[in-house]
C-alpha positions in Angstrom: -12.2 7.9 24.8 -11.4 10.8 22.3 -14.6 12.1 20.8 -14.5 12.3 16.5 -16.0 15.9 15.0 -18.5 13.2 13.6 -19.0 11.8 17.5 -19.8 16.0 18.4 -21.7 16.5 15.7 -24.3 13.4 16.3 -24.4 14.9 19.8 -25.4 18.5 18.9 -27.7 18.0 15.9 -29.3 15.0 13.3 -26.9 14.3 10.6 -28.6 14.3 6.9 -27.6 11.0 4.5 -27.4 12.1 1.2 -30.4 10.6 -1.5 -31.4 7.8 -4.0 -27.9 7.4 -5.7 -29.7 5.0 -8.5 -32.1 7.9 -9.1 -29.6 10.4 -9.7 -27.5 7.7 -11.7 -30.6 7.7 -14.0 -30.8 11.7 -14.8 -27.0 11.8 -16.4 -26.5 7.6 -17.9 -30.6 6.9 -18.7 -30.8 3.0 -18.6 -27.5 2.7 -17.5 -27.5 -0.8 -16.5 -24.2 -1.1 -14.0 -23.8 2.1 -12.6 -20.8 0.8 -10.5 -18.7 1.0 -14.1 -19.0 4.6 -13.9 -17.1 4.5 -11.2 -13.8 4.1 -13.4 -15.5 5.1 -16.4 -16.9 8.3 -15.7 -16.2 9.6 -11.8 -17.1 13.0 -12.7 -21.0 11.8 -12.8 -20.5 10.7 -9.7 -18.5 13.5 -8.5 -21.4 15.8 -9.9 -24.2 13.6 -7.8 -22.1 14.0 -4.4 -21.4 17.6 -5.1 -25.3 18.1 -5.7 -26.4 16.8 -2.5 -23.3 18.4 -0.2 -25.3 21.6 -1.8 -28.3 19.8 -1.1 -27.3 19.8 2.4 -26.0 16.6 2.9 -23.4 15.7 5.9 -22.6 12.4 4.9 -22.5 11.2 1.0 -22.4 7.1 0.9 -20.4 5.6 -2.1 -21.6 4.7 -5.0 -20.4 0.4 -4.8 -23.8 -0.5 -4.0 -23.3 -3.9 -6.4 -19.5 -3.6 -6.6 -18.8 -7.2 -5.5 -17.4 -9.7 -7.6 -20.5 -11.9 -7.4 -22.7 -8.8 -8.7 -20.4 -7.6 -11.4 -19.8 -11.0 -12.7 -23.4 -11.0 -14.1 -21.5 -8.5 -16.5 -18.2 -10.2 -16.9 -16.8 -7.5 -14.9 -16.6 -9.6 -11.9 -12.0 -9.1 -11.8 -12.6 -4.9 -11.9 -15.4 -5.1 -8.5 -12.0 -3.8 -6.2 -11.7 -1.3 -8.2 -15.4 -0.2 -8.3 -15.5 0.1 -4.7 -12.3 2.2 -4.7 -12.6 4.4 -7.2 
């Protein structure tokens, strides 16, 4: 089996998960309601909040499609754009 640098690095050390991204969210869209949208909308928020916890320290940054399903996003009429939410 070929070992991943990820494989290594689990080996040699605990790997830290970047934070709340809904928290974050909250500090540059108050009350934003579908955060998903910013996605498309507004990546650099979201490019902001990964930057801030890789300075934070952070080995591994999740992405932000928490409710990017067509199910979830159709409770905004949004349901056709989820793909793109969880590409973006």
């Amino acid at each position: 089996m070929v070992r991943t640098e990820f494989q290594s690095l689990l080996d040699n050390r605990i790997l830290v998960l970047d934070g709340a991204m809904g928290t974050m969210i909250q500090r540059y869209c108050p009350g934003c309601e579908n955060s998903e949208l910013l996605n498309i909308e507004h990546p650099e928020i979201i490019s902001r909040i990964h930057s801030e916890y890789i300075e934070a320290g952070a080995d591994i940054i999740e992405c932000n499609s928490f409710s990017a399903s067509r199910i979830s996003q159709a409770a905004h009429g949004l349901g056709e754009k989820a793909g793109s939410m969880a590409f973006e």
